[in-house]
Backbone as numpy.savetxt, mean C-alpha at the origin, in Angstrom:
# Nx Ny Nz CAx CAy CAz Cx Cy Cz
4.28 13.53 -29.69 2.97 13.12 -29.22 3.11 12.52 -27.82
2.29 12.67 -26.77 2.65 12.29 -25.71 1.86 11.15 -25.79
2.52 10.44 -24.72 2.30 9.04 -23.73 1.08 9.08 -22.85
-0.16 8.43 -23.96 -1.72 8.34 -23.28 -2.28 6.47 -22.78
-0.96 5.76 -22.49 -1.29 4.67 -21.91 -1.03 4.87 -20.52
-2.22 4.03 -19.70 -1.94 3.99 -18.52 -0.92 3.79 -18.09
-0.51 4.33 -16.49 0.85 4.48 -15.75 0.13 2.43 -15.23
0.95 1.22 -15.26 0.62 0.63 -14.66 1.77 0.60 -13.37
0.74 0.33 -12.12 1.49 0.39 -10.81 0.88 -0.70 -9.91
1.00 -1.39 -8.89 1.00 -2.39 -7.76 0.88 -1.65 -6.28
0.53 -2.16 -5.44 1.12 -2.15 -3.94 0.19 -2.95 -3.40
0.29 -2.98 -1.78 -0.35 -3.67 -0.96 -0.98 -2.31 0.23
-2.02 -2.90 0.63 -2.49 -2.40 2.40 -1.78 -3.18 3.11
-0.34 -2.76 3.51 0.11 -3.89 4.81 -0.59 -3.88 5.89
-0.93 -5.18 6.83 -0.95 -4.86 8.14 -0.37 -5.87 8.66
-0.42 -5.73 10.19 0.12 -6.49 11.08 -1.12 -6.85 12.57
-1.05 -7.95 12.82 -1.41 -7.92 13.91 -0.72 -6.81 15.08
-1.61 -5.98 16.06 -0.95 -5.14 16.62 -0.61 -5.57 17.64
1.03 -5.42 18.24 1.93 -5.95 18.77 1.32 -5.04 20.75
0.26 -4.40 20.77 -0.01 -3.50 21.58 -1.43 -3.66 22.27
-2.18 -3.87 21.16 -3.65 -4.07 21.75 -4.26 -4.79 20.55
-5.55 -5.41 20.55 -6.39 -5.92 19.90 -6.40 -5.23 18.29
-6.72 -5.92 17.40 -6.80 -5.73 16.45 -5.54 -5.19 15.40
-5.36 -4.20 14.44 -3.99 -4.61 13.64 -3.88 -3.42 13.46
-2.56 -3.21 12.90 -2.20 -2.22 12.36 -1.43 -1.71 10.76
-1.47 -0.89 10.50 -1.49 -0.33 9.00 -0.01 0.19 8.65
0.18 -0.11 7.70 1.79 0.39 7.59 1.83 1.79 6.38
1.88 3.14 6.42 1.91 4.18 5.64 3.33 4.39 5.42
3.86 4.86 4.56 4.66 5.23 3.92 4.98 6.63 3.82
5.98 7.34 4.02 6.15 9.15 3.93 6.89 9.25 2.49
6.59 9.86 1.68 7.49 9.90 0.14 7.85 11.41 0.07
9.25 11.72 0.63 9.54 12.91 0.78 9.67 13.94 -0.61
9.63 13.10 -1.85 9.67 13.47 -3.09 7.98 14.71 -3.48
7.15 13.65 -2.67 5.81 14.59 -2.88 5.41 14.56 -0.97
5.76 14.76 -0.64 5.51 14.77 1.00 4.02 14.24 1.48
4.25 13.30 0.98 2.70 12.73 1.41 2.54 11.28 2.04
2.00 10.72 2.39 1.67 9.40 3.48 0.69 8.70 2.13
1.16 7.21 2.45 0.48 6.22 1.58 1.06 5.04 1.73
-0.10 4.04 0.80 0.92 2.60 0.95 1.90 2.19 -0.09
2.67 1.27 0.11 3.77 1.04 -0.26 3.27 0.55 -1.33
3.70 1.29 -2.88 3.09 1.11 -4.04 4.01 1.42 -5.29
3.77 1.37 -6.22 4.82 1.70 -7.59 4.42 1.31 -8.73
5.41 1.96 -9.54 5.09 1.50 -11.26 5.75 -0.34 -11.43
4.90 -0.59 -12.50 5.18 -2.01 -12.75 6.59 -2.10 -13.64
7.35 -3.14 -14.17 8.37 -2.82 -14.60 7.66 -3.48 -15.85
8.56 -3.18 -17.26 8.02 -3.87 -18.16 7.89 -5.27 -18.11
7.05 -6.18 -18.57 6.24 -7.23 -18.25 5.76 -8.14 -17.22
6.05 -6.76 -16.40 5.47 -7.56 -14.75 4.20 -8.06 -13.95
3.98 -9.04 -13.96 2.83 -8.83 -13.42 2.44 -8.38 -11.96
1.37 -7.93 -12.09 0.72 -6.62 -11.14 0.98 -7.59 -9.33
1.04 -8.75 -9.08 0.70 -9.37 -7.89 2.68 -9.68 -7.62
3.58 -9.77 -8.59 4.96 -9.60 -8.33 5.28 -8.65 -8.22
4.44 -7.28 -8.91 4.98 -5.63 -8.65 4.51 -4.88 -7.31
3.60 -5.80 -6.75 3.31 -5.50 -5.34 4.40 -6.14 -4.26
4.26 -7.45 -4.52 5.62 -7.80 -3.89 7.15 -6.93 -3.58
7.57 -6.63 -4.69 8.50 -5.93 -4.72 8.12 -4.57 -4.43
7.74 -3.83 -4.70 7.54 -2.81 -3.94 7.02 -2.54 -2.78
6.57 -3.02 -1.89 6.43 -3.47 -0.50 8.06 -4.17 0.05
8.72 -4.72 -0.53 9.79 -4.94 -0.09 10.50 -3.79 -0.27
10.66 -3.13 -1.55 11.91 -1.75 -1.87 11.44 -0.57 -0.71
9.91 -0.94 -0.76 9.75 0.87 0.43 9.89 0.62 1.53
9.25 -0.65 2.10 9.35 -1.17 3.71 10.49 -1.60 4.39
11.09 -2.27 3.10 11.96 -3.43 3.92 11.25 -4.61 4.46
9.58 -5.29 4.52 9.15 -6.32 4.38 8.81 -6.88 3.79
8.59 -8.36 4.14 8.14 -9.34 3.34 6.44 -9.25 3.72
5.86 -9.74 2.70 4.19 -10.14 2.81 3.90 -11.95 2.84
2.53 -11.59 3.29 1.98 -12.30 2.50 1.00 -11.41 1.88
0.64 -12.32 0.56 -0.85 -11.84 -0.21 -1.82 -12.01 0.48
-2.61 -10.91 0.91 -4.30 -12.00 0.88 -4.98 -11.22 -0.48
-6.36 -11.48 -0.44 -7.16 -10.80 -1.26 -7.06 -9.64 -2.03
-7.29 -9.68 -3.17 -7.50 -8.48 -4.02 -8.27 -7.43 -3.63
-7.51 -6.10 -3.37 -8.69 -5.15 -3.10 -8.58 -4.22 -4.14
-9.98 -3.49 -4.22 -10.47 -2.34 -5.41 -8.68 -2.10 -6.18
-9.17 -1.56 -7.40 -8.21 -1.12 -8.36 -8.51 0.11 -8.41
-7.78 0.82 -7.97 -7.77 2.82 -8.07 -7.31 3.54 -9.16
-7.76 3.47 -9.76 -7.26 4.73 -11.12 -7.84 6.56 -10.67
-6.80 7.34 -11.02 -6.87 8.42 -11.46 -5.89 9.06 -12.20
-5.64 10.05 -12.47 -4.95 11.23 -13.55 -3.72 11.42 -12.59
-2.67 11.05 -13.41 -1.49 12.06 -12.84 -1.13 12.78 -14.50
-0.81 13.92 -13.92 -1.40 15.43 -14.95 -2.67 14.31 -15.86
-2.37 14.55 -17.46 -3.36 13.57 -18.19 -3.46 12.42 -18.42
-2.05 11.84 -17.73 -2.27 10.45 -18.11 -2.84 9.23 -17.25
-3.59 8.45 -17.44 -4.26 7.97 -16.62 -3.12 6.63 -15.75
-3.99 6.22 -14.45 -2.65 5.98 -13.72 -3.93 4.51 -13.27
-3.11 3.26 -13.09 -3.97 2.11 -12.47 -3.00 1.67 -11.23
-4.25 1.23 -10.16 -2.73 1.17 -9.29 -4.11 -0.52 -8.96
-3.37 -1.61 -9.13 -3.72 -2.70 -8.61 -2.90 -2.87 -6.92
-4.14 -3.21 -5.96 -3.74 -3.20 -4.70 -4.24 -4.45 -4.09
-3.47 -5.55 -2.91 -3.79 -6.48 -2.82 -3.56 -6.17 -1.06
-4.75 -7.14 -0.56 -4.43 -6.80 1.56 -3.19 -7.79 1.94
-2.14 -7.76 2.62 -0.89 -8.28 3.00 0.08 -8.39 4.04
0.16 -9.68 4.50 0.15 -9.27 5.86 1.64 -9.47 6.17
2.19 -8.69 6.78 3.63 -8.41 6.81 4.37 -9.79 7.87
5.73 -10.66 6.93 5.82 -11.55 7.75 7.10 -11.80 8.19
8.00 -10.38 8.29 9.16 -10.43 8.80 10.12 -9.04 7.99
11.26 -8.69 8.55 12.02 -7.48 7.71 12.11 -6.25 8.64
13.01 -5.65 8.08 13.13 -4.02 8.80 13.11 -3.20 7.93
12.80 -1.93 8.36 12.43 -0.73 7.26 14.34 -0.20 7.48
14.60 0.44 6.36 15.62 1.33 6.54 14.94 2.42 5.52
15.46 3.42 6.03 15.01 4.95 4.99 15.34 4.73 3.55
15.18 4.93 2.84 15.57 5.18 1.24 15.45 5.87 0.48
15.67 6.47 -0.86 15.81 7.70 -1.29 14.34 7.81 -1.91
13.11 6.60 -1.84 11.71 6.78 -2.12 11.32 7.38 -1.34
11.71 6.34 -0.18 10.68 6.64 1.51 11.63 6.83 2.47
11.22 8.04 3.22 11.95 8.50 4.64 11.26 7.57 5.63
10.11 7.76 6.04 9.56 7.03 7.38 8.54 5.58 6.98
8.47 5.20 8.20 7.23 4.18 7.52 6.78 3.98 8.89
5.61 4.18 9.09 4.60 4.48 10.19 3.65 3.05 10.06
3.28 2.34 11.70 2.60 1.69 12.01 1.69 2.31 12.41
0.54 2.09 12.16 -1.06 3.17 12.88 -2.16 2.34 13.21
-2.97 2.65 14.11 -3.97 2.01 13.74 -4.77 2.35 12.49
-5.76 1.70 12.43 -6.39 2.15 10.72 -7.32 3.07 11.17
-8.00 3.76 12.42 -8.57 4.75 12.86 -7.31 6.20 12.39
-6.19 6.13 13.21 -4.96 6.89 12.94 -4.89 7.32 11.50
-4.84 5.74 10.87 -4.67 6.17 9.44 -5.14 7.22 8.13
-6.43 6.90 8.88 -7.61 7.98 7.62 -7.19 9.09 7.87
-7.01 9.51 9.45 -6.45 10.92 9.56 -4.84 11.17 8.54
-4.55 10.27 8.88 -2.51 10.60 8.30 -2.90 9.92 6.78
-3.14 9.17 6.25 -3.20 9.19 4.62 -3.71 10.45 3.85
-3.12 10.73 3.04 -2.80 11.94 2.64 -4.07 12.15 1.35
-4.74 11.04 0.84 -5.52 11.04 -0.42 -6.59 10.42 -0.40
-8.04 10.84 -0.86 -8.91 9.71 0.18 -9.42 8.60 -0.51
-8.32 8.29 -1.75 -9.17 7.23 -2.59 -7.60 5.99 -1.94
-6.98 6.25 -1.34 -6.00 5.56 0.21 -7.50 5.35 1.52
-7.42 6.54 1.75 -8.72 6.53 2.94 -9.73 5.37 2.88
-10.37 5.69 1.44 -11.40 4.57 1.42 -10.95 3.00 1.42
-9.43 2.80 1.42 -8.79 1.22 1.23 -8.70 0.84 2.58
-9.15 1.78 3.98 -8.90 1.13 5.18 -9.95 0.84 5.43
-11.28 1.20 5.14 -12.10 0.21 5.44 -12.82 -1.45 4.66
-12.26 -1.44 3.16 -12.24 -2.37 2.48 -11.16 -3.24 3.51
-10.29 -2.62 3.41 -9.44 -4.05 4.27 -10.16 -4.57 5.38
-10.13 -3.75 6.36 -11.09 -3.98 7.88 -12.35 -5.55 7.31
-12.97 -5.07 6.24 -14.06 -5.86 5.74 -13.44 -7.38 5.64
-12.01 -6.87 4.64 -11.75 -8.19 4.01 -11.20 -9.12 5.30
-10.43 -8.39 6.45 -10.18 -9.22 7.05 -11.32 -9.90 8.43
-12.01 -9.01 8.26 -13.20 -9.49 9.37 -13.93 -11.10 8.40
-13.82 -10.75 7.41 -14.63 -11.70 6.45 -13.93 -13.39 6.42
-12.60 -12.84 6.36 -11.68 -14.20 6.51 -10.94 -14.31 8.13
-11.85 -13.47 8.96 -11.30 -14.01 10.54 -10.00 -13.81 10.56
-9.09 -13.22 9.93 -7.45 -12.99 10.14 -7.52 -11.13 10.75
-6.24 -11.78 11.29 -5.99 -10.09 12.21 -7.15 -9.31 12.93
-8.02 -9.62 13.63 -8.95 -9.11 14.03 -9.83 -9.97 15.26
């Protein structure tokens, strides 16, 4: 009988203040496994909670540290039938270096204009302007 509980998973929208011009920038992820651009995200481990499984996985794909801010939308869809939750929190990157790894090859700074084009899925797409919101709302990075 197969496995009909949700996939539970974490990540963050990193950004950064942009080191270049006004306003911030977005950190995507390349996952050469499915060749696609996204944020730094993953399955939870057994009894993890969802705001430590973001943590850590933002550290395993990036190589940075965060901070938390705000909770943004919870994205569920289907990978084949089983349903998939991905809890995502906005986070603002506060030190670290990326090295490649056998998850993630690249990890791209963009603006969040850049981004919608290069994110690969648009229920990602729609998380760059929730962030934009959240951080205009709390006056950080912007």
């Amino acid at each position: 009988m197969p496995d009909t509980a949700p996939i539970r998973a974490a990540g963050c929208v990193l950004w950064r203040r942009s080191p270049s011009h006004s306003g911030v920038e977005l950190a995507l992820v390349h996952r050469p496994k499915w060749d696609d651009w996204s944020y730094p995200k993953g399955k939870l481990k057994p009894r993890e909670n969802a705001r430590d499984g973001a943590l850590r996985e933002v550290l395993e794909e990036t190589g940075m540290t965060c901070e938390l801010g705000p909770e943004l939308p919870t994205v569920r869809y289907l990978v084949g039938t089983r349903p998939k939750v991905v809890h995502y929190w906005s986070a603002e990157a506060t030190g670290g270096g990326f090295l490649p790894n056998k998850e993630v090859d690249r990890l791209l700074w963009t603006t969040p204009e850049a981004a919608r084009d290069i994110l690969t899925q648009p229920r990602d797409k729609e998380l760059v302007g929730v962030l934009l919101s959240v951080l205009r709302v709390s006056g950080r990075g912007l």
